[in-house]
RODO-2510 file (C-alpha; in nm, 4 decimals, decimal comma):
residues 330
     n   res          X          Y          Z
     1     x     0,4205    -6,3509   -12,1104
     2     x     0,5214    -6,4349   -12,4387
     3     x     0,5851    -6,2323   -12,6892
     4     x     0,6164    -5,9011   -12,4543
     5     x     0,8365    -6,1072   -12,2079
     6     x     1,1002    -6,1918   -12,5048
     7     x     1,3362    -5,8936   -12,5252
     8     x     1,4853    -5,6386   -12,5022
     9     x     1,7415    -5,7614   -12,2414
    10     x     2,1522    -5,7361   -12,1830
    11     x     2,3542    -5,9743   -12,0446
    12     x     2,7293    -5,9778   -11,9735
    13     x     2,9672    -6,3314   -12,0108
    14     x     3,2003    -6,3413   -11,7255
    15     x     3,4622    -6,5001   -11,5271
    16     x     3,4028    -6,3786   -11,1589
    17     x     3,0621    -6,2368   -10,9622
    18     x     2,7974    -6,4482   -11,2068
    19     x     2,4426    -6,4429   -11,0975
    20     x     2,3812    -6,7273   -11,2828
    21     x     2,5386    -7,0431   -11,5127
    22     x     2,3952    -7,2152   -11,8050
    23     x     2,3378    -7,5483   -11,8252
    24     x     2,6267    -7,5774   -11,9561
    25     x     2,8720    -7,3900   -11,7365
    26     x     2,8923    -7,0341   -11,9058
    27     x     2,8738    -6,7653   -11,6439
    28     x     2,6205    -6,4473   -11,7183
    29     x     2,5440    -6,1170   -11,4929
    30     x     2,2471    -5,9544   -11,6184
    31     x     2,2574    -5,6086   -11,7262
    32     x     1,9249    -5,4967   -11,8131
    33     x     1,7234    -5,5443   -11,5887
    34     x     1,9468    -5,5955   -11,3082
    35     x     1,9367    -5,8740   -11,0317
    36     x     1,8434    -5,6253   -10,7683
    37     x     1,5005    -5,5177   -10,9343
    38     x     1,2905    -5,7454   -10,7644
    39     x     1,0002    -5,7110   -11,0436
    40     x     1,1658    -5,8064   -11,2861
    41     x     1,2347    -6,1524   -11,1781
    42     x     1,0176    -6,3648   -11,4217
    43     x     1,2428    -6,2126   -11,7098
    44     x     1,5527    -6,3210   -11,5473
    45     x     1,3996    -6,6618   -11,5326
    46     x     1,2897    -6,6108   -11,8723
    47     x     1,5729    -6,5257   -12,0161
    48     x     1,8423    -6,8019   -11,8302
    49     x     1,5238    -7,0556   -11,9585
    50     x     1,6057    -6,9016   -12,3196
    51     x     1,9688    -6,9341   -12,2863
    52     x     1,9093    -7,3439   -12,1779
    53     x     1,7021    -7,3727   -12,4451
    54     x     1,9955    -7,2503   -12,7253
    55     x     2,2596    -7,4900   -12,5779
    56     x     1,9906    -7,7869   -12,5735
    57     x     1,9977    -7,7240   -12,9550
    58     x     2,3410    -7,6377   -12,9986
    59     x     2,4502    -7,9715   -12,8600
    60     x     2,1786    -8,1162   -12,9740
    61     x     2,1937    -8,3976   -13,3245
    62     x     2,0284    -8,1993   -13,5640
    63     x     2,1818    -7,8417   -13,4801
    64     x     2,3333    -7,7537   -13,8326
    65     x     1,9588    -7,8008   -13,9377
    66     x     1,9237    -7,4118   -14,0720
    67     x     1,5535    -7,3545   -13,9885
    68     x     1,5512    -7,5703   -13,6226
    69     x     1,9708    -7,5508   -13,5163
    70     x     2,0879    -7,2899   -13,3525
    71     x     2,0978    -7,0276   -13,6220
    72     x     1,7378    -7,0215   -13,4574
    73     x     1,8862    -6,8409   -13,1646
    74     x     2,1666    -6,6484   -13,2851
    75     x     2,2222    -6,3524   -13,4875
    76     x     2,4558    -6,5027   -13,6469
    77     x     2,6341    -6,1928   -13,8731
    78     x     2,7026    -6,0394   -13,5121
    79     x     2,8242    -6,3968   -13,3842
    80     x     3,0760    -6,4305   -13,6715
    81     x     3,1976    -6,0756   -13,6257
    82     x     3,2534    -6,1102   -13,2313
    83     x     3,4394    -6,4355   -13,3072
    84     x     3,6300    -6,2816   -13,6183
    85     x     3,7574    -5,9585   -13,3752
    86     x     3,8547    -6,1916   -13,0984
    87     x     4,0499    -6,4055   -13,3411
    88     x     4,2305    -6,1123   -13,5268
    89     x     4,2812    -5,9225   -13,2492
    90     x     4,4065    -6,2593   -13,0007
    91     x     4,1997    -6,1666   -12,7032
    92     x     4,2798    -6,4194   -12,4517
    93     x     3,9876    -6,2557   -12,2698
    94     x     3,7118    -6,3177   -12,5210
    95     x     3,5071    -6,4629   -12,2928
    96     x     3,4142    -6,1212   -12,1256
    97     x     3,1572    -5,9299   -12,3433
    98     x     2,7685    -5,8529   -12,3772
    99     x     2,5152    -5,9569   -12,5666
   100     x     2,1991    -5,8378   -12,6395
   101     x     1,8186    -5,9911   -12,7150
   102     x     1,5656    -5,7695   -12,8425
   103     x     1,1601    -5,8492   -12,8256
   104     x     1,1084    -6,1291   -13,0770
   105     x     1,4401    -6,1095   -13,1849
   106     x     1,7939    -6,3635   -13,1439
   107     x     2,0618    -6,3728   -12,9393
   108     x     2,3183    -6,0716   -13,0828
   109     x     2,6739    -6,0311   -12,9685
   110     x     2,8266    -5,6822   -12,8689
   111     x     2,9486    -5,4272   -12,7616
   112     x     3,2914    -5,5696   -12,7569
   113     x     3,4277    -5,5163   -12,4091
   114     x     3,7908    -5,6441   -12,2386
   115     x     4,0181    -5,6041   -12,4691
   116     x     4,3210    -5,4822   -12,2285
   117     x     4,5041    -5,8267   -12,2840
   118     x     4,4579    -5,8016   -12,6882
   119     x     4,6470    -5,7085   -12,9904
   120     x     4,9780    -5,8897   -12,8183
   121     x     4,9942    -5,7229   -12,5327
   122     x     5,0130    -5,9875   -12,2914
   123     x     5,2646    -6,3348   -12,2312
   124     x     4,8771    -6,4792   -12,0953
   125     x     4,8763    -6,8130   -12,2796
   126     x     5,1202    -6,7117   -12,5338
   127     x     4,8771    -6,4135   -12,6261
   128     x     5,1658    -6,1880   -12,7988
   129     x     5,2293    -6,4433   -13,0699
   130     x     5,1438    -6,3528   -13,4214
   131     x     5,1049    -6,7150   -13,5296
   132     x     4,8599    -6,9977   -13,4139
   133     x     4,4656    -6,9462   -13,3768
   134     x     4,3531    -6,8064   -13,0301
   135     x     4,2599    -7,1660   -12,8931
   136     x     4,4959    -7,2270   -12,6175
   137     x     4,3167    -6,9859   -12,3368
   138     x     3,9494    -7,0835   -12,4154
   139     x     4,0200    -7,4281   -12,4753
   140     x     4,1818    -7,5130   -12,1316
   141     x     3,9924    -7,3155   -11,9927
   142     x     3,6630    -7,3640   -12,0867
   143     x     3,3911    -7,1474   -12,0400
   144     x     3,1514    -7,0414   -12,3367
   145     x     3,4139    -7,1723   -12,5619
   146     x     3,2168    -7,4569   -12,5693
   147     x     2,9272    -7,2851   -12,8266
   148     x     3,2350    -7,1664   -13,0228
   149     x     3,3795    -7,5142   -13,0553
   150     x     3,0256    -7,7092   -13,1656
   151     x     2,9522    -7,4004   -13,3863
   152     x     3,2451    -7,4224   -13,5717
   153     x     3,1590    -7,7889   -13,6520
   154     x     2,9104    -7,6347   -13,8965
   155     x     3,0614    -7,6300   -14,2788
   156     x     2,8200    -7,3419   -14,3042
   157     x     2,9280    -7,1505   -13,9413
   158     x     3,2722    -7,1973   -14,1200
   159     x     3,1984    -7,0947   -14,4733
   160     x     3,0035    -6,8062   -14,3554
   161     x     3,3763    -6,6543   -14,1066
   162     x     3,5570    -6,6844   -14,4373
   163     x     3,3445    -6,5166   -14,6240
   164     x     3,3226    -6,2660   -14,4140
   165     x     3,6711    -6,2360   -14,3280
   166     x     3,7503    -6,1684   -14,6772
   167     x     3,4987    -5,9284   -14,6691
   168     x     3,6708    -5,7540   -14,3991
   169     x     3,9882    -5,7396   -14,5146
   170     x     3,8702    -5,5415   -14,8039
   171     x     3,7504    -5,2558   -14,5538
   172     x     3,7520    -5,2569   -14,1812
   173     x     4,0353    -5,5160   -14,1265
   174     x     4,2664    -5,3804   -14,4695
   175     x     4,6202    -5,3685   -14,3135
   176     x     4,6351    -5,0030   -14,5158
   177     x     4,3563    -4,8878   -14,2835
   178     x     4,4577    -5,0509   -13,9344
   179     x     4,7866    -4,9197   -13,9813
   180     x     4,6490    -4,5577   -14,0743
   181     x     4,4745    -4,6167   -13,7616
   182     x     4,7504    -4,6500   -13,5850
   183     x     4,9658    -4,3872   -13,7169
   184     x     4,6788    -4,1039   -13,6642
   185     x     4,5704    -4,2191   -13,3243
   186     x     5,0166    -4,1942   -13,2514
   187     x     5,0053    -3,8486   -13,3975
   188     x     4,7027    -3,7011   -13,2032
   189     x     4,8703    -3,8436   -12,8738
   190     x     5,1872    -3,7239   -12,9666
   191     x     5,2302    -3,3982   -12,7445
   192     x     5,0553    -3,5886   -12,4345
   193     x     5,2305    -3,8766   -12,4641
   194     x     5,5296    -3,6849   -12,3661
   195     x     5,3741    -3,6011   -12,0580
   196     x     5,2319    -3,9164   -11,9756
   197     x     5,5673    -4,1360   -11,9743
   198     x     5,7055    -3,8344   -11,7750
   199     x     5,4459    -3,8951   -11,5150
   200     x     5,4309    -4,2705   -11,5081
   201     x     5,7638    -4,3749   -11,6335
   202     x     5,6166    -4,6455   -11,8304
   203     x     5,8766    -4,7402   -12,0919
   204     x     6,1129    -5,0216   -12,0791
   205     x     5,9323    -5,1545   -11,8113
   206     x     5,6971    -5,3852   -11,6942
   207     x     5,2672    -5,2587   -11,6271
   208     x     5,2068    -5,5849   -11,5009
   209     x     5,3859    -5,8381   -11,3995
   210     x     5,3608    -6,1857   -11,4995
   211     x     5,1606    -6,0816   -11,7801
   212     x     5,3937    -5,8324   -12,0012
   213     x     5,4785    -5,9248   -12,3656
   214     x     5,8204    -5,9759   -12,4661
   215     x     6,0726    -5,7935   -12,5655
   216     x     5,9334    -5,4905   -12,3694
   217     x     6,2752    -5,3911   -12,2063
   218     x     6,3358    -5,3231   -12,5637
   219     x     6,0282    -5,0943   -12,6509
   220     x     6,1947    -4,7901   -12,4224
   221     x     6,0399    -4,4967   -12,6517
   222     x     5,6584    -4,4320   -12,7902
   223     x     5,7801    -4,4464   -13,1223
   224     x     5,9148    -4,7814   -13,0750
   225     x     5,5573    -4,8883   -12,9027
   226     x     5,3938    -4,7473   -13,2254
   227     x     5,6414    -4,9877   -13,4737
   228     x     5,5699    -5,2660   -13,2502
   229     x     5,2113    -5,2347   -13,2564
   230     x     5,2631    -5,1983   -13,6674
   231     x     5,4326    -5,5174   -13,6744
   232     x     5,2189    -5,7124   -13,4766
   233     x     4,8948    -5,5747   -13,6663
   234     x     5,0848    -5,7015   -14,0059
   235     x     5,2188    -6,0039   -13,9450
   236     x     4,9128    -6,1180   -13,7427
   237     x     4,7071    -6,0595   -14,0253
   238     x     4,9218    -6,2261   -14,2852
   239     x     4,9081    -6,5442   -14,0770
   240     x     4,5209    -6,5714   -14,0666
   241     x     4,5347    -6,4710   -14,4467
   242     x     4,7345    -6,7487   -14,4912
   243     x     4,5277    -7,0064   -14,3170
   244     x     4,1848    -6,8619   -14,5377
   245     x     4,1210    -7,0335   -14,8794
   246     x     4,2274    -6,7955   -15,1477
   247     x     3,8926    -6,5768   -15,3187
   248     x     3,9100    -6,5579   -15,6916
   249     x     4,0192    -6,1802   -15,8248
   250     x     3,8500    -6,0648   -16,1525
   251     x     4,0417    -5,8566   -16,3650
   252     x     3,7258    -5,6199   -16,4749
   253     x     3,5601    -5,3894   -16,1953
   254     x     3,1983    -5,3473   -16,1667
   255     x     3,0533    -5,0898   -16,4368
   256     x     3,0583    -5,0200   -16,7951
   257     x     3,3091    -5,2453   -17,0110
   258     x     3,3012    -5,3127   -17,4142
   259     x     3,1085    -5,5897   -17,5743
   260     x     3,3417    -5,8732   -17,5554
   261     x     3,5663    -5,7763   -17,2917
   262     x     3,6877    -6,0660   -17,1541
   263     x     3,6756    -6,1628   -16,7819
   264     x     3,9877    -6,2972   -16,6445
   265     x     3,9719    -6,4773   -16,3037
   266     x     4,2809    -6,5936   -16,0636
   267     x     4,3428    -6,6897   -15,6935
   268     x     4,4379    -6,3371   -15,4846
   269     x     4,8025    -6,4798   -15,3602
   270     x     4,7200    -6,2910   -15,0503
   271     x     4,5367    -6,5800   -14,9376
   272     x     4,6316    -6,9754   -14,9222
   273     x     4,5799    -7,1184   -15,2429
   274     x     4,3671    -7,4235   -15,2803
   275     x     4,4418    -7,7135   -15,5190
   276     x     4,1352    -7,6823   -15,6762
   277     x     3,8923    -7,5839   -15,9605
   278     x     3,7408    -7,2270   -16,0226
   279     x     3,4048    -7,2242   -16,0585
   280     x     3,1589    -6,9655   -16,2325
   281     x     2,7872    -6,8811   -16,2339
   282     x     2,6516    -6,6132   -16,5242
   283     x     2,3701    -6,5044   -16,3161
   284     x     2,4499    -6,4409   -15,9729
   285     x     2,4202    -6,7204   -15,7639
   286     x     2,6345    -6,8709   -15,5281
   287     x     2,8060    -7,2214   -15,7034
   288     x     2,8766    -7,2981   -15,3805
   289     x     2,5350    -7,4913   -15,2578
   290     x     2,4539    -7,5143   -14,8853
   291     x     2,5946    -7,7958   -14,7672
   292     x     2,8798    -7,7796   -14,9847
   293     x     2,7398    -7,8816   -15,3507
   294     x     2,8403    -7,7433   -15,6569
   295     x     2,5762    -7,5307   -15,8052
   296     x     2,4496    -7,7065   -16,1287
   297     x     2,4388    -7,3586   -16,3067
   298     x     2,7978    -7,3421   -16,2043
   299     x     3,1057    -7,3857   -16,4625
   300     x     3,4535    -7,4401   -16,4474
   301     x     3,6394    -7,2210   -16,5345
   302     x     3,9291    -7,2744   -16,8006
   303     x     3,9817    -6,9342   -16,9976
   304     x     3,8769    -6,6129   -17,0539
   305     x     3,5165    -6,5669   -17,0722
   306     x     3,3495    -6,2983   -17,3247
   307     x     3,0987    -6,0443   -17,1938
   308     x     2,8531    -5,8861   -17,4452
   309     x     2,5611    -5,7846   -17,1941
   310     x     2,5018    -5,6855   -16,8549
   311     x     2,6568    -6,0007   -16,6547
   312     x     2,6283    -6,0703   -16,3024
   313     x     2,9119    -6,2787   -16,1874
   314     x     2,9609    -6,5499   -15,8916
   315     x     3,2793    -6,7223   -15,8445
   316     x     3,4333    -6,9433   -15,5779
   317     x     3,7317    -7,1702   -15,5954
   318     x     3,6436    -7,5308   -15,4247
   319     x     3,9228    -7,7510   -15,3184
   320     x     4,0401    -8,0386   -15,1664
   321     x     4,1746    -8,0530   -14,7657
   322     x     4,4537    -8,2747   -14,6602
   323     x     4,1893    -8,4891   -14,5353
   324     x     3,9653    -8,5156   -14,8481
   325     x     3,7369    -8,2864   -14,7544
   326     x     3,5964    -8,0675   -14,9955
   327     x     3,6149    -7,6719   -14,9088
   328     x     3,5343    -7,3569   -15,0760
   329     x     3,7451    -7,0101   -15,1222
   330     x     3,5268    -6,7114   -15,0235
***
């Protein structure tokens, strides 16, 4: 019973050998505690009950409502991540992974699992383009993509993946890093590598066919497997940076600065610039409102603004879409 009956449980998303669907047509195996164990088969009734009860809300009128929607379910952080790292990384597969639920706690994505048709390296629904959001495969296909498609309804579920993938960028996802990560992992492997592509004589030639990328006749050494992989890693990254409102940049850093040093804000031209206005708050909050709202303690900004105490600065750049609709920077 409730609240010992509530976690902590695994489940895995799948394509083939479900042990049960959802309401709405997503296929789960469970994990923890597997089918077999007979005595634990009021969880596994529990927990596909739980599941139900999400996508009721999910699909439900009043599911952006942030206390009763589905953010009632969800870990959402963990949701936003898994859906950032199959977008970046174009995982026609991203259906396949687990998810967790711990006792009293939300539905929380990860670990990240089936990622062998990722990162390009598949012709799968056009999976080795750079350009062009990975919609095609879970679209047409269907499968959970239908939680991905009402969540991203949400101006919040969207505000929140920018933000974050900003975030991201700065750290994790910085091209300076992913490429570093590509070029130690290449240097570790380079002695076996040698002996690998003597033993399966790999390069040049097609793994799997039907599903190789193209130009592989092309890619007939390691090294030129490691530039490939560089190129794809950059230029898929500069395509979702250009499709993600621009964040301001502030020309001071956090710390000590002189009375009067004046803060300096523009759009990072990393990003897509948005036709808009910049606006500043002096102590800390968000101008962006839930919903969308401009913070009243929020300013426009129009020059350089003088700093003679200890300041904590907000700042987002809102816009205007094609469409009229109003939308925020990170």
């Amino acid at each position: 019973e409730e609240p010992e009956i509530t976690g902590g449980y695994v489940l895995q998303t799948t394509n083939i050998d479900e042990h049960f669907y959802s309401r709405r047509g997503v296929k789960f195996k469970f994990v923890d505690p597997k089918r077999q164990e007979r005595e634990f088969s009021k969880q596994r009734a529990w927990i596909r009950n739980h599941i139900n009860d999400f996508e009721s809300v999910l699909f439900g009128r009043d599911y952006k409502d942030p206390e009763e929607g589905f953010r009632k379910f969800i870990d959402l952080p963990s949701h936003i991540d898994y859906d950032i790292f199959r977008e970046f990384t174009r995982n026609i597969d991203g259906a396949s992974t687990f998810m967790s639920l711990e006792r009293g706690g939300k539905l929380e994505m990860g670990p990240l699992w089936d990622y062998n048709q990722s990162l390009g390296m598949t012709s799968l629904w056009r999976g080795w383009e750079t350009n062009g959001w990975n919609e095609a495969y879970m679209t047409q296909v269907g499968h959970w993509a239908k939680w991905w498609q009402r969540m991203d309804g949400d101006d919040e579920y969207q505000q929140a993946w920018i933000d974050r993938w900003v975030e991201l960028r700065d750290g994790y996802l910085s091209t300076q890093k992913l490429l570093g990560d590509v070029d130690a992992t290449a240097e570790y492997l380079q002695e076996s590598q040698a002996r690998n592509f003597e033993r399966w004589k790999l390069l040049g030639r097609v793994a799997w066919s039907g599903r190789e990328a193209p130009g592989w006749r092309d890619r007939d050494t390691f090294d030129k497997e490691v530039a490939w992989m560089h190129n794809w890693l950059d230029e898929r990254l500069k395509w979702i940076d250009a499709h993600v409102p621009a964040p301001p940049k502030l020309n001071l850093d956090t710390g000590p600065i002189e009375a009067g040093a004046k803060l300096k804000i523009v759009e990072d031209p990393q990003y897509e610039p948005l036709d808009g206005t910049i606006y500043v708050t002096m102590d800390g909050m968000d101008p962006r409102l839930t919903g969308g709202g401009i913070n009243p303690q929020a300013i426009p900004y129009a020059e350089p603004i003088p700093l003679h105490s200890t300041t904590t600065i907000a700042v987002r750049t809102r816009g205007e879409t094609r469409r009229g609709v109003a939308r925020w920077g990170a």
